[in-house]
N, C-alpha and C positions, 0 to 999 in steps of 0.2 A: 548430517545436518547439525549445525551447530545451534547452541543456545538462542535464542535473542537477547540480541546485547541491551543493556541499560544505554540511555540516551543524555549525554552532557543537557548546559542548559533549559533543564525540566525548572517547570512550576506547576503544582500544583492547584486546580481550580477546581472546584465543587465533585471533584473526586476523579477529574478528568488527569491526564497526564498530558503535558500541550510542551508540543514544536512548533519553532517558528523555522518559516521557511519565508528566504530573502527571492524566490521566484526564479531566479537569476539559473537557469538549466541551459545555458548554449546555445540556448534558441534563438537567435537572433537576426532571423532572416525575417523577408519583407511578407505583410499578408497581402493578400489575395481575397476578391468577392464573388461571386457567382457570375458578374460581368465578365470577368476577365482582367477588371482595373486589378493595379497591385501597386503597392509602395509603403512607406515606412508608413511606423504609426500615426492615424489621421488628430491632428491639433483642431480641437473645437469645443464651443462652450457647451461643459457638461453639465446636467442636470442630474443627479442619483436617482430620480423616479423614471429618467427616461432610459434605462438600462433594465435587462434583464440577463437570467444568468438560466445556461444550459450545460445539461449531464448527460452524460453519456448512458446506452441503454443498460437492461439489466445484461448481468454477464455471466454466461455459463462454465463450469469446472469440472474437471472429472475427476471424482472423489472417492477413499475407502474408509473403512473401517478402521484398517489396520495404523494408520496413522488422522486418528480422529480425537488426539490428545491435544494438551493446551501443554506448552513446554517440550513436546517430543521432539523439537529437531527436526524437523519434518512438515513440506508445506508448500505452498502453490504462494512464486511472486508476479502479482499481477500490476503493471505500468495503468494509469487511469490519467483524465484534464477535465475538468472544467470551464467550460468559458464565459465572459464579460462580452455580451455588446448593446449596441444600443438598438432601443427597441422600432424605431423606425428604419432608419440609415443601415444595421446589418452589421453597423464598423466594431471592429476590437475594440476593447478600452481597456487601456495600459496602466499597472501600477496600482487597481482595484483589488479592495482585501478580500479575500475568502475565505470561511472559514467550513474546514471540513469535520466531522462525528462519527467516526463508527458507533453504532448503536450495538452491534453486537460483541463480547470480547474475545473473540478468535482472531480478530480481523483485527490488522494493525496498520497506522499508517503512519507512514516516513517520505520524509520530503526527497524530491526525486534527484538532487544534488550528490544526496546520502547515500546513494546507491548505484554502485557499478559490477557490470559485468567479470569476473575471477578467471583464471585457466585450472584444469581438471587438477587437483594436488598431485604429487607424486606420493598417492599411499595405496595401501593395501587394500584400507578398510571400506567397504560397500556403504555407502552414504545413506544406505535405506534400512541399515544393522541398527538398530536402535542402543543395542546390545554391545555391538562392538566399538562405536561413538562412544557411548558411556565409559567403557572402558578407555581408550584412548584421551579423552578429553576429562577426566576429573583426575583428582588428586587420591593418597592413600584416604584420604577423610571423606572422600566422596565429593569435594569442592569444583563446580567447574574453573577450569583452566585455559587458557587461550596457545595456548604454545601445544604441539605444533600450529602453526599458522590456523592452517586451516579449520582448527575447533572456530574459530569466530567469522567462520562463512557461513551459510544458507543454504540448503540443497533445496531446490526449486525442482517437485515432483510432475512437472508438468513438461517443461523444456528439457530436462535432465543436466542443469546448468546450476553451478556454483553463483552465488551473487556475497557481495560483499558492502556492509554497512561501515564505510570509512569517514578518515577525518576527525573533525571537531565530535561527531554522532557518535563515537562507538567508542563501548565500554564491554566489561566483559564478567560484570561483579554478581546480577541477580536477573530473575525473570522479570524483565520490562513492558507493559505492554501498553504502549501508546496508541491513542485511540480521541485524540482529540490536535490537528493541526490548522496552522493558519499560516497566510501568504499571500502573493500578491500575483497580480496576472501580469505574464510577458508583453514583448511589444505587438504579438498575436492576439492579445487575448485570452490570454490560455495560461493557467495553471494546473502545471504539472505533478505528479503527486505518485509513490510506489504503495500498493498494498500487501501486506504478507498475508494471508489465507494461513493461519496455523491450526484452529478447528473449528468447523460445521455447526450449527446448532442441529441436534439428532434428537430425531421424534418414533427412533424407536425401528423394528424390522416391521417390514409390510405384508405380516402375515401369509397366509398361503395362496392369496391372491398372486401375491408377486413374488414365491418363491420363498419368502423368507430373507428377502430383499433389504439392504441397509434406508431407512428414509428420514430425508432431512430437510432442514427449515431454511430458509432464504438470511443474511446475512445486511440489514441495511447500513448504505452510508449517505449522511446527510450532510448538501451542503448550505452554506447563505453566505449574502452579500446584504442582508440587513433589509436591502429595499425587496429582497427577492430571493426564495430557497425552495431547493427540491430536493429529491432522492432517489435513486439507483441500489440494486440489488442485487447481491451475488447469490447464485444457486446453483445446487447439486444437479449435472446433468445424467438425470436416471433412466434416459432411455434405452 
């Protein structure tokens, strides 16, 4: 699991680190409503109090110990949307800003453009070697390095799949961790959005009730549209 990359055009806001995301994910097929009607995006006079904006539910992860570090290379990449419509009609609304907040800083968010699926490296090294990563990917001074390639990919402990932060996004210079992005909704209604899961909020083992059991806190991410916000929660699933 490689580093997370620093992320070009950063600014700075009240301590936040903010990407903008142009929306623009390939989506560009027609929607569809419960009726059955379907067609491009519906043209009509908008109101911003007549919209509301929906999040997906909270969402479960299977978590350890052993990678419960901030920076380890090591992590759960989870795809999420939000959507814009209007609060009567049901319809999408196209081109509506969003702005999304990890509240917690394990949890990073990258715009969904920035992020593509990799093929397995041709290496040796067990992506889950914390130890053998380190070795491979720094310098004699200890400096991460991106060469071989693959130091500046993601190992997604969930899928067991490589992901890669390209393009204009990716840098390879310090630990980055963006946690505040904004963007706009497709001709769906939907913005789309990657989060990385790098570590848990940890409340500790659960005594001898539960073995001795690793136990951890919920992760939120909040979103708004100004006239309208809510939030959705990541958690440890510890059954």
């Amino acid at each position: 699991m490689a580093r997370w990359c620093v992320v070009f055009a950063v600014v700075m806001l009240t301590g936040c680190s903010f990407l903008k995301s142009d929306g623009n994910d390939d989506d560009d097929g027609d929607w569809s409503d419960d009726t059955g009607t379907t067609g491009s995006s519906p043209e009509f006079d908008l109101d911003a109090n007549s919209v509301h904006l929906i999040v997906p539910g909270d969402m479960q992860i299977s978590w350890s110990d052993d990678y419960n570090e901030l920076h380890d290379r090591i992590g759960v990449v989870m795809m999420g949307e939000v959507m814009v419509e209007t609060i009567e009609e049901g319809r999408p609304v196209e081109d509506f800003q969003v702005e999304m907040v990890s509240a917690w800083g394990g949890v990073y968010l990258i715009p969904a453009e920035a992020v593509k699926l990799v093929s397995y490296p041709e290496t040796s090294v067990d992506p889950t070697d914390q130890a053998a990563i380190e070795e491979a990917c720094t310098d004699e001074d200890g400096n991460f390095k991106s060469e071989p390639e693959w130091c500046a990919w993601y190992w997604d402990t969930e899928s067991g799949q490589y992901y890669q932060i390209g393009g204009e996004y990716i840098a390879t210079e310090s630990n980055y961790e963006p946690n505040y992005l904004v963007g706009e909704t497709n001709n769906r209604g939907l913005f789309k959005f990657y989060m990385y899961v790098d570590a848990m909020p940890w409340l500790g083992d659960g005594g001898e009730e539960t073995g001795g059991s690793q136990s951890y806190g919920s992760a939120s991410i909040q979103a708004s549209i100004g006239v309208d916000s809510d939030s959705f929660s990541i958690r440890v699933d510890e059954s």
